[in-house]
C-alpha positions in Angstrom: -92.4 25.7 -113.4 -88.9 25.5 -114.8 -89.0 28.7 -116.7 -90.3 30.2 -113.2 -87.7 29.0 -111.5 -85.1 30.2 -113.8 -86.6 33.7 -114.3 -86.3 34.0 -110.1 -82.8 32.9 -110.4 -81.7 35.3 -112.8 -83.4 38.3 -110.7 -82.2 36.8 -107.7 -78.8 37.0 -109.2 -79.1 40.4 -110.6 -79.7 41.4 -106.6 -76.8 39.5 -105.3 -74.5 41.5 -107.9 -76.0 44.9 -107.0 -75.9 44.4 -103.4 -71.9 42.9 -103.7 -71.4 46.6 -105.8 -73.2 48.3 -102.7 -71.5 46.5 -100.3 -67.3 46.8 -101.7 -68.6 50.7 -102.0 -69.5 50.8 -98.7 -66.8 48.7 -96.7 -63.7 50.3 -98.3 -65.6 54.2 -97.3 -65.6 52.5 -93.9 -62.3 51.3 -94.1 -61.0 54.8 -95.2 -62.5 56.5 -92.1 -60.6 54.5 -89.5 -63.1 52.2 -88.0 -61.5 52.4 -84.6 -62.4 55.9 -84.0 -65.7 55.4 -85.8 -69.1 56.1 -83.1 -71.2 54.5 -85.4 -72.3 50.7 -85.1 -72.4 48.9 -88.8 -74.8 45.4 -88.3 -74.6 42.8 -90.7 -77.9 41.4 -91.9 -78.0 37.9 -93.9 -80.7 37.1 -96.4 -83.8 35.3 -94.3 -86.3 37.1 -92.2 -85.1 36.4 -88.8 -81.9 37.9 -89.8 -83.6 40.8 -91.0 -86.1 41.2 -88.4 -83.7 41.2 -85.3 -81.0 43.3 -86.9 -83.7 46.0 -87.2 -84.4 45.3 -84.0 -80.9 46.0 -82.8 -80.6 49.4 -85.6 -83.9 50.3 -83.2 -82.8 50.1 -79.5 -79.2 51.6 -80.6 -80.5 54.6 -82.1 -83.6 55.3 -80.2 -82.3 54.2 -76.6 -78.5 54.2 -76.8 -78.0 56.9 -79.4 -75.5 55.5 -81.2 -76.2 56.1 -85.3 -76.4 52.6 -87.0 -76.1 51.0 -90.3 -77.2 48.0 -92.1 -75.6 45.9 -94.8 -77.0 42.7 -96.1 -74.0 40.2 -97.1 -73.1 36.9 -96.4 -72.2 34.9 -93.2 -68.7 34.0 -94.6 -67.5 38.0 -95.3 -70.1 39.0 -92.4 -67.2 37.0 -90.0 -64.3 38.4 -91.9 -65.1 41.9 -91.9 -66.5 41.5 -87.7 -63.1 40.2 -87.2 -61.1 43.5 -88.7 -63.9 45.6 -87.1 -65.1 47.0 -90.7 -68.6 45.6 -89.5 -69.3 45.9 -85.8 -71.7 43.0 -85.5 -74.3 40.2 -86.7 -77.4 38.2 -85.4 -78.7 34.9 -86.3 -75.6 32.7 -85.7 -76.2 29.2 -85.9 -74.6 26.4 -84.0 -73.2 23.8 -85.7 -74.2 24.7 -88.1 -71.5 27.4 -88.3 -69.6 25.6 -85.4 -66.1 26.0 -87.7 -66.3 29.7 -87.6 -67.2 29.9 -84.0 -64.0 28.0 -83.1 -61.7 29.8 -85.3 -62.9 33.6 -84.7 -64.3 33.3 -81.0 -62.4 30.3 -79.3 -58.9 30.3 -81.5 -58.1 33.9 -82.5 -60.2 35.4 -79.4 -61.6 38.6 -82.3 -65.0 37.7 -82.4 -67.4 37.2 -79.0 -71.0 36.1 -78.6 -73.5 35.8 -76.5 -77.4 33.8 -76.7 -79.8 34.8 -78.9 -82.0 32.1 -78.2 -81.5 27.8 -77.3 -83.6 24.8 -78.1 -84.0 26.2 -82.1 -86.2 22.5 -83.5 -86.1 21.2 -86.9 -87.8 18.0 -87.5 -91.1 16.5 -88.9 -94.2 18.1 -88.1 -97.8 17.7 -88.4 -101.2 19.9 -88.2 -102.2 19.7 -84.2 -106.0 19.0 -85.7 -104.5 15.8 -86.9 -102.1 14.7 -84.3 -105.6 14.9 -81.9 -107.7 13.2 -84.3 -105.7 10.3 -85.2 -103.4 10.2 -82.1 -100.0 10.7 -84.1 -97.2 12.4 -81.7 -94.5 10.2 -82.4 -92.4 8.2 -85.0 -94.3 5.1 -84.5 -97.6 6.4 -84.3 -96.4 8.2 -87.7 -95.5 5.0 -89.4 -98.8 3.4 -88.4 -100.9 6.1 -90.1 -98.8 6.7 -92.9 -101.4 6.3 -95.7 -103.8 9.3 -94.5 -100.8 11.7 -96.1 -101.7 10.6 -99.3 -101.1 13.4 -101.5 -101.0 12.2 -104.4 -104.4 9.6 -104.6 -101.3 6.6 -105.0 -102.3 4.7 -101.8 -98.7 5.7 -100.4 -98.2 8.6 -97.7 -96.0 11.7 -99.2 -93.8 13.7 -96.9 -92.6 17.2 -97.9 -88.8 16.7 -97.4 -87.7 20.2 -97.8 -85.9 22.1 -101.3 -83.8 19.8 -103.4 -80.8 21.7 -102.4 -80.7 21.8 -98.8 -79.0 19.3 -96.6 -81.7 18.6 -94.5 -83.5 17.1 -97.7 -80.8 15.1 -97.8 -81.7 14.1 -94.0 -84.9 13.6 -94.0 -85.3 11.3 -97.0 -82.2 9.1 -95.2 -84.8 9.4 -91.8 -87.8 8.6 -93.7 -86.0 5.0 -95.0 -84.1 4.5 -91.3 -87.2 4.7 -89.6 -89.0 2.8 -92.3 -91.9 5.5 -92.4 -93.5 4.1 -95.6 -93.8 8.0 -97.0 -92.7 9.1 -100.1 -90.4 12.0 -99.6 -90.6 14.5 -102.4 -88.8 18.5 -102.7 -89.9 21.4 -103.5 -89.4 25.2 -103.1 -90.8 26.2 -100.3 -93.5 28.6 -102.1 -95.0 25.5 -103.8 -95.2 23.7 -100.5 -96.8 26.5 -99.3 -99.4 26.4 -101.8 -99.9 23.0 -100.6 -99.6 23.0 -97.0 -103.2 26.1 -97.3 -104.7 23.4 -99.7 -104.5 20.6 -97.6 -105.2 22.6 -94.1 -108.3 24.2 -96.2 -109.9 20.7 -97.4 -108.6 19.2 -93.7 -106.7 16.8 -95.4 -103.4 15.2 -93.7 -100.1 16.4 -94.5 -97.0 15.9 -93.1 -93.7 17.9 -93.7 -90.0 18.6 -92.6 -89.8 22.4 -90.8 -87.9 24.3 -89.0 -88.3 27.3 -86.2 -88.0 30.1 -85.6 -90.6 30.6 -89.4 -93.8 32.5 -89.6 -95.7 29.4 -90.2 -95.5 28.4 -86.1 -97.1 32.0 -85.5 -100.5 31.3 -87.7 -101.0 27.6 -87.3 -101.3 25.5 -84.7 -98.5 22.4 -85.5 -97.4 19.6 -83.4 -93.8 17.9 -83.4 -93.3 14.5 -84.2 -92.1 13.0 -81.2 -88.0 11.2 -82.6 -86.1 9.5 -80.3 -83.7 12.2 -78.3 -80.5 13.1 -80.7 -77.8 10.4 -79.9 -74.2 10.7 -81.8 -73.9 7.5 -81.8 -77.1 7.4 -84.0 -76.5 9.8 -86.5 -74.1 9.3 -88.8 -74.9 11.4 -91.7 -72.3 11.3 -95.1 -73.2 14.1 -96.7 -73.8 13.4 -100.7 -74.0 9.4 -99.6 -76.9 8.5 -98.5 -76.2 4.8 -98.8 -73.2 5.4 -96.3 -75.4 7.4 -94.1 -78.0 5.7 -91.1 -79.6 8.0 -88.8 -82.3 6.9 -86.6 -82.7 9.7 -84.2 -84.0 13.6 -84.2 -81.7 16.6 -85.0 -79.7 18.1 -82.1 -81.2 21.2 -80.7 -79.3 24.5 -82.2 -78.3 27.1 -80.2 -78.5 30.9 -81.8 -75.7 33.8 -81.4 -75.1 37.3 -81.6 -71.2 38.0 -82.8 -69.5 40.9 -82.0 -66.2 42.5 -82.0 -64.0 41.9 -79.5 -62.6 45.9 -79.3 -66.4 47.3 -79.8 -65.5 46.9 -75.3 -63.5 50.1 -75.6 -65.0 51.7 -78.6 -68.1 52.0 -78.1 -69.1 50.5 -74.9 -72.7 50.8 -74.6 -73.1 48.7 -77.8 -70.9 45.9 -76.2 -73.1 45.9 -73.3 -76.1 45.4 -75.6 -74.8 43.0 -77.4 -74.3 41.0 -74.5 -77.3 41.5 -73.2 -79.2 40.8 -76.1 -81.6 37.9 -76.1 -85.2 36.9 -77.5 -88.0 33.9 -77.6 -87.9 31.7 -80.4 -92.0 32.5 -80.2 -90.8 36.8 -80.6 -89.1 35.6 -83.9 -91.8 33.9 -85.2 -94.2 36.4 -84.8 -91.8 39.2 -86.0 -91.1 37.0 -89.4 -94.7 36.5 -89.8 -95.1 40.4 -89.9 -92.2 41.2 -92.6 -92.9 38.4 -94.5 -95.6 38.5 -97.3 -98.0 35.5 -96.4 -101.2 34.8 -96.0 -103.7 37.1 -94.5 -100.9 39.5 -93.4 -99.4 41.9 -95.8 -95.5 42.2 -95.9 -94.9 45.2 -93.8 -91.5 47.4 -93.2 -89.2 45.5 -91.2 -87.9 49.3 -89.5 -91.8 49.8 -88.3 -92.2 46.4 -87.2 -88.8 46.9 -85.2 -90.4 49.9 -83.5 -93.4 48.4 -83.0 -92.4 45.6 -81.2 -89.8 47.2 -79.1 -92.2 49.7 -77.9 -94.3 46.6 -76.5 -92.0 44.6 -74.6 -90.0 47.3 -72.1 -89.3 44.3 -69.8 -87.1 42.6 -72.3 -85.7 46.2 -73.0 -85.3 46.8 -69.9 -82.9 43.4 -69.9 -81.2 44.7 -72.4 -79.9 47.9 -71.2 -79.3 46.7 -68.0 -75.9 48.2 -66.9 -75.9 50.9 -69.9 -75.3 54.2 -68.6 -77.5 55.7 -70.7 -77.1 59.6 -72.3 -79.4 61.9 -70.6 
């Protein structure tokens, strides 16, 4: 497993060199053209699916309904602001508060560049179980959990296990402090998400228990039917999380709620004015971007497919919510 993992890193380093090269290339041609005369609309796309998904999305309803020509440019969140802010880059989905709640102040509320607007509220992360098993054993909430804790026995130890997520996220970090504050009795362990994958089928094939930390939007909310562990509502007062000291840390509630933006910049108004409107406009269901990572992700039983045809596809389906979009566009005849 340890050569596997180092083999991926090594390509997925290889990719983040080649795309860097791709991207200087392409931000100083931009730069040399005067970006504000430029008619065209460069999107910045991040490296997950929903990122990728609705930023096709966008490329889609510019182009085919607005027709204004647009670009994509995968890069990271940190130049993605930087380069919104000079106007190099005209705009990015898939912001997320708080967790990028120092960037939001300094571009949008403090220097007044950057605006955004709603993707989509209420994004959940927590613990969360198969529905099949939350009806047949009556678990919906943290003390339910902690009374059936054994039937996630994973391992044949006589202990409950809990996937707690990759071993370097922060929210692994979380959860095992959650699992000890709410004295679950589950063993946390991490791993990459492919291997709990692996798992998770297993288990949902042989209908044995399993209980995990996730997230949504993610494809797996699109092809499974899950329930959330019911935590007591997110209190300030109750999480006090030290990151890299979890002996410091106590947190006995559930996460808070994020809230997902679209950033844009602040001159696009006069530039090109039809993509402002859009970009305020823009909006879509947390249950949309499940389904639309489900379709450009390779998983089970559905084939990774082009992310530009599932763009089209979609949009072609839901004219009401393109219809909210557009609202106010005076569009080219």
């Amino acid at each position: 497993m340890e050569n596997k993992k180092r083999i991926g890193a090594m390509g997925k380093s290889k990719q983040v060199v080649a795309i860097t090269v791709i991207l200087v290339i392409t931000l100083a041609l931009l730069a040399g053209t005067g970006h504000a005369k430029r008619k065209e609309i460069v999107l910045a796309q991040f490296d997950w699916p929903a990122s990728i998904g609705i930023t096709y999305i966008m490329k889609q309803v510019l182009q085919s309904k607005l027709d204004v020509r647009a670009t994509i440019i995968p890069l990271s969140q940190d130049v993605g602001w930087k380069t919104i802010e000079k106007g190099i880059l005209d705009a990015a989905a898939e912001i997320w508060w708080p967790a990028r709640i120092a960037d939001i102040n300094r571009y949008v509320h403090e220097r007044k560049t950057v605006e955004m607007s709603l993707t989509y509220d209420n994004a959940p992360q927590g613990i969360v179980i198969p529905t099949w098993v939350s009806k047949k054993y009556g678990i919906t909430d943290i003390d339910d959990l902690r009374k059936n804790a054994k039937l996630f026995d994973l391992t044949g130890d006589g202990k409950g296990d809990i996937w707690a997520g990759a071993i370097d996220w922060s929210a692994t970090e979380i959860m095992k402090i959650k699992v000890g504050d709410y004295s679950l009795n589950l063993d946390p362990f991490t791993e990459d998400t492919w291997v709990f994958y692996t798992m998770f089928q297993k288990a949902m094939k042989q209908e044995q228990p399993i209980v995990f930390y996730y997230w949504a939007p993610d494809w797996l909310f699109s092809k499974f039917d899950l329930t959330w562990i019911k935590e007591p509502e997110y209190d300030p007062t109750k999480w006090n999380h030290v990151r890299g000291e979890p002996g410091q840390s106590k947190i006995t509630c559930a996460w808070q709620p994020a809230r997902v933006y679209t950033i844009f910049n602040k001159k696009l108004k006069d530039r090109i004015p039809s993509a402002y409107q859009f970009f305020k406009n823009f909006y879509i269901s947390i249950d949309d971007v499940n389904f639309i990572i489900a379709e450009i992700e390779k998983i089970p039983g559905n084939p990774k497919k082009d992310p530009a045809v599932v763009a089209k596809k979609w949009v072609s389906k839901h004219p009401e919510i393109l219809k909210d979009w557009i609202k106010g566009i005076k569009l080219k005849q």
